[in-house]
C-alpha positions as CSV (number, residue, x, y, z in Angstrom):
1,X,-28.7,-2.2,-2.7
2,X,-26.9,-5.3,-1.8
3,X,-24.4,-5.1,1.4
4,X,-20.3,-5.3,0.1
5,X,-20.4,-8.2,2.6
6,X,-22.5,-10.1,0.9
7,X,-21.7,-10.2,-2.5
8,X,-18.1,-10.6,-2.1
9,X,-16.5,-13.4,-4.5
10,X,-13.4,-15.1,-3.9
11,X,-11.1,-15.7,-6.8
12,X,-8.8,-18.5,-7.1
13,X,-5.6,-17.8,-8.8
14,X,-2.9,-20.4,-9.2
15,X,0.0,-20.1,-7.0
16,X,2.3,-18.0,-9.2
17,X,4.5,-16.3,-6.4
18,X,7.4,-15.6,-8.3
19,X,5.5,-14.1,-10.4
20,X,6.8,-10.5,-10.3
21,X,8.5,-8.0,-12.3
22,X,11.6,-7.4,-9.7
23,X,12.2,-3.8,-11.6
24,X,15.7,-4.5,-11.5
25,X,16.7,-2.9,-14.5
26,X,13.6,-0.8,-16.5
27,X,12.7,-2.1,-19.8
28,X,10.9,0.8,-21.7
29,X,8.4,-0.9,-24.0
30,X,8.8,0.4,-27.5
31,X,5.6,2.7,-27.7
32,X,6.9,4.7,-24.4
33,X,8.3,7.6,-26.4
34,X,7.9,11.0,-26.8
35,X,5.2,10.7,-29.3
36,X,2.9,9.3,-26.9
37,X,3.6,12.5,-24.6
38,X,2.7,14.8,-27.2
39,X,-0.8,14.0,-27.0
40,X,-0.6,14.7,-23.2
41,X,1.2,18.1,-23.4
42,X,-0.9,19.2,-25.4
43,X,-3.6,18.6,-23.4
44,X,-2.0,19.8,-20.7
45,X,-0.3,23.3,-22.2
46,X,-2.3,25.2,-25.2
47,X,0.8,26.5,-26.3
48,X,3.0,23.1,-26.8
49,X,4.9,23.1,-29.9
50,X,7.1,20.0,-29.7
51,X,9.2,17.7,-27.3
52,X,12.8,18.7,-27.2
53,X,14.3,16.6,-24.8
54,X,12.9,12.9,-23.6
55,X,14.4,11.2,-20.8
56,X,13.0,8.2,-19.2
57,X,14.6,6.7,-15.2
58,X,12.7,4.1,-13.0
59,X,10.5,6.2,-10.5
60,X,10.6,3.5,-7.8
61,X,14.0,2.0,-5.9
62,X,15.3,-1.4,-7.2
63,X,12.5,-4.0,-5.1
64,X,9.7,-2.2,-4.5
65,X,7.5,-2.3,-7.7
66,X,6.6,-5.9,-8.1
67,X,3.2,-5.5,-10.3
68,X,4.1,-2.7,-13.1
69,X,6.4,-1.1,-15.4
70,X,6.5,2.8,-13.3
71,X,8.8,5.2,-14.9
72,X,9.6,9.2,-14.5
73,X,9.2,10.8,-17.4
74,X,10.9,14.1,-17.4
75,X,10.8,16.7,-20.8
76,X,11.7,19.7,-21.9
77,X,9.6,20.9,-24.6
78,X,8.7,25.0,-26.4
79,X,6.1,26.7,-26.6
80,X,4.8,28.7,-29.5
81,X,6.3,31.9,-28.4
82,X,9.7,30.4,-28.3
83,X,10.8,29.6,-24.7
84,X,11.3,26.2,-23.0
85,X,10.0,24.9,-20.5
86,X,10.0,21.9,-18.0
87,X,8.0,18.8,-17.2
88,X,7.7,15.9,-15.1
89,X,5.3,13.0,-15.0
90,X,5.0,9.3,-13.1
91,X,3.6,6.8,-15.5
92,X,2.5,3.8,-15.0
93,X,1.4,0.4,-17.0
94,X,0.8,-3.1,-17.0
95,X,3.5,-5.6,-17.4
96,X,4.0,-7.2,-20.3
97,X,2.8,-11.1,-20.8
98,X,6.6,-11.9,-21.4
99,X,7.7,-10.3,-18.7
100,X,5.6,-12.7,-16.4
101,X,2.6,-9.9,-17.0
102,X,0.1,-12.9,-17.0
103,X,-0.1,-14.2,-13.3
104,X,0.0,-9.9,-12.4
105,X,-2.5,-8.6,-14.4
106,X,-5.2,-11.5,-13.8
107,X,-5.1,-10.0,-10.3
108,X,-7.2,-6.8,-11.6
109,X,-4.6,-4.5,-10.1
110,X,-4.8,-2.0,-12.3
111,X,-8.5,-2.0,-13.3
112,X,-8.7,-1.1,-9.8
113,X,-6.4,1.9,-9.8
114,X,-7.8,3.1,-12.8
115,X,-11.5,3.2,-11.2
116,X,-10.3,5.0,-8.4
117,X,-8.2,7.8,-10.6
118,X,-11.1,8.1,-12.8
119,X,-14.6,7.9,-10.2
120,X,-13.7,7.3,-6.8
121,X,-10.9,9.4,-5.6
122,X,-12.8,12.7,-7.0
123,X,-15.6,11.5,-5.6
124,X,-14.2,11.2,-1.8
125,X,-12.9,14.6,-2.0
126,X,-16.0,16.4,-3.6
127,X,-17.6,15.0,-0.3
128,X,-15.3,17.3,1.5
129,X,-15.5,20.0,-1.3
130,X,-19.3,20.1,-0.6
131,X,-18.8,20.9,3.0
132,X,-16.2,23.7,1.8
133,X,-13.7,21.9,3.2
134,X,-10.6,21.6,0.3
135,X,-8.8,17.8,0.9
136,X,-6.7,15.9,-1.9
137,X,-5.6,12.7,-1.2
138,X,-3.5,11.3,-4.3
139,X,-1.8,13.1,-7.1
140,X,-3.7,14.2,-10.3
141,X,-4.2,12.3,-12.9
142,X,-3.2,14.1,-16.1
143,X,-3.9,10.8,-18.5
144,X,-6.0,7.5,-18.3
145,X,-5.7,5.1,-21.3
146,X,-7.2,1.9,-22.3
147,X,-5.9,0.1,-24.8
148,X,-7.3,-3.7,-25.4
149,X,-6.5,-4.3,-22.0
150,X,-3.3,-2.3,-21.6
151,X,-3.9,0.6,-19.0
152,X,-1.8,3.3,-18.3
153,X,-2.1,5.8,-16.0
154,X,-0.1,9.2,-16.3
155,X,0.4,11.0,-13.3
156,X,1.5,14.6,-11.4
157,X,5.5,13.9,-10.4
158,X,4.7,15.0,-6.6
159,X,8.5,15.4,-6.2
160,X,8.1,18.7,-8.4
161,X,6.2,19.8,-5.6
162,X,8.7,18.9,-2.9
163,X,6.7,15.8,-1.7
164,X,9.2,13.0,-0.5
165,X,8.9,9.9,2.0
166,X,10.1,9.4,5.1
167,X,13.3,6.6,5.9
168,X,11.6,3.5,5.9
169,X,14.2,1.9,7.5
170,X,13.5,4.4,10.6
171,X,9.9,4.6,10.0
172,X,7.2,7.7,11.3
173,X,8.2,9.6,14.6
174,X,5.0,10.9,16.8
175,X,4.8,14.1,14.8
176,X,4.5,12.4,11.0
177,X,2.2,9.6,12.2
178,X,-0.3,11.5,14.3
179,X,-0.8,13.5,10.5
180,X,-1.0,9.8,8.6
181,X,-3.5,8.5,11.2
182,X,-5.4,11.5,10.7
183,X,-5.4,12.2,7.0
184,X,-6.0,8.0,6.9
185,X,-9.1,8.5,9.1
186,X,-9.9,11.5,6.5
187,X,-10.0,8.9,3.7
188,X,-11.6,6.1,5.2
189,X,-14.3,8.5,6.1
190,X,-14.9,9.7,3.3
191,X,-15.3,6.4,1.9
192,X,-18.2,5.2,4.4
193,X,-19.8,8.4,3.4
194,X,-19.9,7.5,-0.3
195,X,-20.9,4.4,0.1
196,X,-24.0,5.3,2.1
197,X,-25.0,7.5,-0.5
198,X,-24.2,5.3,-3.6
199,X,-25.4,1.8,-1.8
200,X,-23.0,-0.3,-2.6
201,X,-19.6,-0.6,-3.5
202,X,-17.8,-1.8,-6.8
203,X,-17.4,-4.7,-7.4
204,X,-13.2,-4.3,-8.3
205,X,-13.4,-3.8,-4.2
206,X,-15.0,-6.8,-2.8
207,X,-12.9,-9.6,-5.1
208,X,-10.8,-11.8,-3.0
209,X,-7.8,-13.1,-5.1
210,X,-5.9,-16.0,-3.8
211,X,-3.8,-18.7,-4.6
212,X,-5.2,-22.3,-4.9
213,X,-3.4,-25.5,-3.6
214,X,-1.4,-23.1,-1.5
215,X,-0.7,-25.8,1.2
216,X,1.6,-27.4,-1.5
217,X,4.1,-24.2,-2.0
218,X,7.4,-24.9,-1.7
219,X,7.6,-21.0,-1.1
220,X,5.5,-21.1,1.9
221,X,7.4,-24.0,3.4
222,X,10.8,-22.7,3.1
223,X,10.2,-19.3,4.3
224,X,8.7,-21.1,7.3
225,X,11.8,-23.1,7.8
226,X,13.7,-20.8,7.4
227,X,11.9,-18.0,9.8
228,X,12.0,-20.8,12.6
229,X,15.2,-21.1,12.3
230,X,16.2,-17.0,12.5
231,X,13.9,-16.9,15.4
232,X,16.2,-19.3,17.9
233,X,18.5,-16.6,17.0
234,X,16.4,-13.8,17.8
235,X,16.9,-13.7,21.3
236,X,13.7,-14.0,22.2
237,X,13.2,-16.1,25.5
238,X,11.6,-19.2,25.1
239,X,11.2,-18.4,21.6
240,X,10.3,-22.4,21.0
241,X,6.8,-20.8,22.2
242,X,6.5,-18.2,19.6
243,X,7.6,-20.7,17.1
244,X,5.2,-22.8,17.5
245,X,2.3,-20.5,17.1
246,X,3.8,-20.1,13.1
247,X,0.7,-20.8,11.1
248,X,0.7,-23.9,8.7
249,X,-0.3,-23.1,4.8
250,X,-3.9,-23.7,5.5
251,X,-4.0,-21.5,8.5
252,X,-2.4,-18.9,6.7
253,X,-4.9,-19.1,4.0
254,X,-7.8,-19.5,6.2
255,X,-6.7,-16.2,8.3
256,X,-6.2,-14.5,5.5
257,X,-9.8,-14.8,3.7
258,X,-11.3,-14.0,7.5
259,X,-9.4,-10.4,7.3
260,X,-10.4,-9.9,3.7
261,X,-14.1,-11.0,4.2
262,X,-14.9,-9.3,7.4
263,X,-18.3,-8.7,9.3
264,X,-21.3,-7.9,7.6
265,X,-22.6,-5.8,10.6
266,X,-19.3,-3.7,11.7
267,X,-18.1,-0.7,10.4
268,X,-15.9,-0.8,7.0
269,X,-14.2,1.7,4.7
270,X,-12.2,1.1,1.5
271,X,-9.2,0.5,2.4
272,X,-5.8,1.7,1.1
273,X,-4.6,-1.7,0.9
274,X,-0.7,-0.9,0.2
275,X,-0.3,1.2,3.4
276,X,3.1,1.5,4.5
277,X,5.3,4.8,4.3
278,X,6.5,4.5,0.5
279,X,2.7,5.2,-0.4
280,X,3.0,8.1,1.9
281,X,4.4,11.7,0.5
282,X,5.0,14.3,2.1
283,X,5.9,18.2,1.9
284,X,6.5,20.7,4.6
285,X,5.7,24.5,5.2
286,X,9.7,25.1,4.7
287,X,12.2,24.1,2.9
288,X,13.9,22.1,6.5
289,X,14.9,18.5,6.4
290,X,14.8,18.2,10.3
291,X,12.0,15.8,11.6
292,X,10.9,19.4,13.4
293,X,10.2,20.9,9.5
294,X,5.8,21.3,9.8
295,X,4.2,19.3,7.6
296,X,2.4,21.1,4.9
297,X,-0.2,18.2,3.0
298,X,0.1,14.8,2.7
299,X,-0.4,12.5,-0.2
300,X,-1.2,8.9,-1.2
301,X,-0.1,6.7,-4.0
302,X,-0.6,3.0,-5.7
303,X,-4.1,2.2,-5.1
304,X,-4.1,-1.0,-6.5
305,X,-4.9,-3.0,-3.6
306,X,-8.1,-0.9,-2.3
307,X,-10.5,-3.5,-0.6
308,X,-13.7,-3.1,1.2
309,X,-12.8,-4.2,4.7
310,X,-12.6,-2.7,8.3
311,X,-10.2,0.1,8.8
312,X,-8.5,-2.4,11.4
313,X,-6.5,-3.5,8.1
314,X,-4.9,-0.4,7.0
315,X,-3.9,0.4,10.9
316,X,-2.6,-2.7,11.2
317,X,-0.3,-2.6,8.3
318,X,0.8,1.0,9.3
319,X,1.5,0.8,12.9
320,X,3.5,-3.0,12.4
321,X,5.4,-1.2,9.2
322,X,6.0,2.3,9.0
323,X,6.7,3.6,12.7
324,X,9.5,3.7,14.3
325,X,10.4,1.0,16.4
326,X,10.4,2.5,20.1
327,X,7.2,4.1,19.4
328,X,5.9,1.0,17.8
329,X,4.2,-0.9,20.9
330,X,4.2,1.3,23.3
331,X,2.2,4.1,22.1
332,X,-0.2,1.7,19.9
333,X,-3.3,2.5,22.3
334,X,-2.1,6.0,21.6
335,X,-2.5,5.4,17.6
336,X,-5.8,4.3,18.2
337,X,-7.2,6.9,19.7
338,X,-5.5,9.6,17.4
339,X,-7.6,8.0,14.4
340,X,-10.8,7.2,16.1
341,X,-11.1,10.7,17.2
342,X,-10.7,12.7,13.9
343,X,-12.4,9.8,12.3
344,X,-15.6,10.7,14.1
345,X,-15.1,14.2,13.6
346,X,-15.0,13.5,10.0
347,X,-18.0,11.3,9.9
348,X,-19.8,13.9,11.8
349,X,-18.6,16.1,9.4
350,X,-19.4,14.7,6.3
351,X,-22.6,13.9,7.5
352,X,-22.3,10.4,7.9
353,X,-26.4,8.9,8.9
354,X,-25.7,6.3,10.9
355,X,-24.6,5.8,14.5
356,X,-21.0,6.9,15.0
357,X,-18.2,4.0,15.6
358,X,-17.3,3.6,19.4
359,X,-13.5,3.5,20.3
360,X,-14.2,-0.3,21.7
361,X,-15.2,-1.1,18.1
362,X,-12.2,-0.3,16.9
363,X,-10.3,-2.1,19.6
364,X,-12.3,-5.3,18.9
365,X,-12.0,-5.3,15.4
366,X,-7.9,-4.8,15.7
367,X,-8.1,-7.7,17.6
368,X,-10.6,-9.7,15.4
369,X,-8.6,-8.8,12.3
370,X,-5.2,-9.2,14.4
371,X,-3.8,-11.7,11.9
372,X,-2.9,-8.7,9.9
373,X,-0.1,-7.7,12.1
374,X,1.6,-11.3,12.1
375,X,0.8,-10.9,8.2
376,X,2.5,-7.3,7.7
377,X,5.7,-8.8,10.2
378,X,5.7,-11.8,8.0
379,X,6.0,-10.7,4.5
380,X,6.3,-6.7,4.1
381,X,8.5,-5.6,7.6
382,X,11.2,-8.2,6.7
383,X,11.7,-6.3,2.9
384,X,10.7,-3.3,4.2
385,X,13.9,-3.1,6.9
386,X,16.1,-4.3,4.4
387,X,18.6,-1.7,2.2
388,X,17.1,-0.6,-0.9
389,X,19.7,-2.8,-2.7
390,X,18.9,-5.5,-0.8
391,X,15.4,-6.1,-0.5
392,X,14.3,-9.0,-3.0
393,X,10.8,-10.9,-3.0
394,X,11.9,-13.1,-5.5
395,X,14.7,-13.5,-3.3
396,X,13.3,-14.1,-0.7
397,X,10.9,-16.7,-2.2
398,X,13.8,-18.0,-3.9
399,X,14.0,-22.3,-3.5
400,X,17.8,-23.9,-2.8
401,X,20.6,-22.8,-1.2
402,X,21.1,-19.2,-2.4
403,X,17.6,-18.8,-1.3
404,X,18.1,-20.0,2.4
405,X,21.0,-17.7,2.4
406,X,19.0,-14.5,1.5
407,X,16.4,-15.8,3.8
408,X,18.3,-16.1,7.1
409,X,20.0,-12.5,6.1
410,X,17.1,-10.8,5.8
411,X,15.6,-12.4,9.3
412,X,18.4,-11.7,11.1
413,X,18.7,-8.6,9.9
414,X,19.2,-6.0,13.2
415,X,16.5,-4.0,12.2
416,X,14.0,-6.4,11.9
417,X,15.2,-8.6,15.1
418,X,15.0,-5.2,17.0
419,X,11.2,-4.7,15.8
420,X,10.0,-8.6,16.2
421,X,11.6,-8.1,19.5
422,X,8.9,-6.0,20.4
423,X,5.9,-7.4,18.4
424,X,6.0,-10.9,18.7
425,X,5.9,-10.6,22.5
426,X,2.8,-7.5,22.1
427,X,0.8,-10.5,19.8
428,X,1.0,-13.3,22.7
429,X,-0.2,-10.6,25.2
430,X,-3.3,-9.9,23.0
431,X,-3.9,-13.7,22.2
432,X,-3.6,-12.6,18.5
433,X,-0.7,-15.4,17.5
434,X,-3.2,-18.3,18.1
435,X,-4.5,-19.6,14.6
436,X,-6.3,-22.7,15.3
């Protein structure tokens, strides 16, 4: 079988950025109604008799869901004895074409999610299941439909089961994020494994999707301006040096397709792809909402961005976004080592056949890929700080006036000044803010 490096293929995608369904206020298409739940209950519970109540509410906060319609669906229904009883589902689907669905769903987003509900993810965990080792990573999938096109996935409502998130805006202390690195390192095992035995990966993987002409968006540029501009206000000394290293459009693009193509000869695992701490849930041995409470199993969500790549990626993007910000820098060595070391246990484990990836690999490869962490600091950290009813991408990609206003809030925002603070200088150490 072919290696993933090699038949990679790059898809060009006009530059649509404002492209995006902002989920500001949910617009249930018409054929979202409890007659398309009974079909699932059913399914689901042998002694449905009919949907009694039907009440629909957006499953994501205002901002975050850019790329589908995702709902909670939550029904009370009875059974043919008589009773009542309760249910709750996630459910998502592609966005319309008049609700900008076009520019979205030519990005095979949910193809993509739909190959790794239906083959991969039970595949990665029958690896473990064949070792007698019991490890779930995502929710179950109760429903998968194809339509012409349309998909929809329906999904287990993890919040029935006490999962939550974390505070973003305070991001993983030691105790959360040594579990993440681990259960991470648990995944992207499992994924090396599987693709030793199958040979190859799928194709939905391996596609690059990026914009063309992107050295003539306005977007680009004015975020640019305007980020040069918050950091003389930063507080950073001699922050004219840290400006300067801001990559034009075409180093940005050409940095980009080096992280997404990678190395044909290191080591590489699917990668999450969408790995901050909102695709991270949670629930604990008690019923304690102290950062003490043990942490019971771990879960992961949206896996619409999965790409072959090295695991340098999906660190990167964790570390720069989800942890909190005096741990951030200063234990990052720390992180490292955390997920190399049950990553080779679980290699080991699963029986991986080939030689065993050193700790300097790693190291060398976060620094190879290290445009990921300006990447992550640049476009998710900014939103990610900001209050739920805040945080825009349209926003923030917005041209004019009322677009440089939102701009300069959110990079001046004390939450992100505090953590650029800390990373900008931690890139110049490592040589890792030079894009020439």
């Amino acid at each position: 079988m072919r290696d993933a490096a090699n038949v990679k293929r790059v898809l060009k995608m006009p530059d649509n950025s404002a492209k995006f369904n902002a989920d500001l206020h949910l617009d249930i298409p018409k054929w979202i109604n409890s007659e398309y739940f009974e079909k699932i209950l059913r399914k689901d519970f042998q002694c449905f008799k009919k949907i009694l109540k039907f009440t629909i509410i957006p499953a994501s906060p205002p901002g975050e869901n850019y790329t589908s319609i995702m709902m909670r669906v939550k029904m009370d229904f009875e059974v043919e004895d008589g009773f009542t009883q309760q249910k709750s589902y996630i459910m998502k689907t592609m966005l319309d074409n008049g609700r900008k669905g076009n520019y979205v769903n030519t990005l095979n987003l949910f193809p993509k999610e739909k190959l790794m509900y239906e083959s991969v993810l039970p595949q990665l965990e029958a690896l473990y299941e064949e070792r007698g080792s019991k490890v779930k990573f995502a929710p179950r999938c109760h429903w998968i439909e194809d339509n012409s096109g349309q998909i929809t996935l329906v999904l287990a409502d993890l919040k029935t089961k006490k999962f939550r998130n974390i505070n973003r805006l305070k991001g993983f202390d030691m105790l959360h994020i040594k579990k993440v690195l681990e259960k991470l390192a648990e995944f992207h095992a499992a994924s090396a494994v599987l693709k030793e035995r199958k040979g190859s990966i799928p194709q939905e993987f391996q596609n690059i999707y990026l914009p063309v002409n992107y050295h003539k968006s306005k977007s680009y540029q004015a975020r640019i301006r305007s980020y040069k501009s918050a950091m003389s206000l930063w507080g950073l000394e001699d922050y004219e040096k840290y400006s300067n290293f801001i990559p034009s459009a075409e180093q940005y693009m050409r940095a980009t397709m080096h992280c997404h193509r990678g190395d044909p000869s290191e080591f590489k695992v699917l990668n999450h792809g969408d790995f901050w701490s909102s695709n991270i849930m949670l629930n604990y041995l008690s019923n304690a909402t102290n950062a003490n409470a043990d942490i019971n199993q771990i879960r992961f969500v949206d896996f619409q961005m999965c790409k072959w790549s090295s695991p340098a990626l999906d660190l990167w993007e964790l570390i720069i976004c989800s942890v909190e910000s005096n741990l951030r820098i200063r234990h990052f060595d720390y992180f490292l080592r955390i997920y190399h070391n049950h990553l080779r246990k679980c290699l080991a484990f699963l029986h991986y056949p080939r030689p065993l990836p050193l700790l300097r690999d790693l190291h060398i490869s976060m620094l190879r890929y290290g445009f990921w962490a300006y990447y992550n600091t640049f476009n998710h950290l900014v939103l990610i700080l900001m209050p739920d009813k805040e945080a825009s991408l349209l926003r923030l990609m917005q041209s004019g006036e009322e677009g440089e206003k939102f701009r300069m809030k959110a990079y001046t925002n004390p939450l992100y000044v505090r953590a650029v603070l800390d990373i900008f200088p931690f890139l110049y150490r490592k040589g890792l803010l030079d894009f020439t």
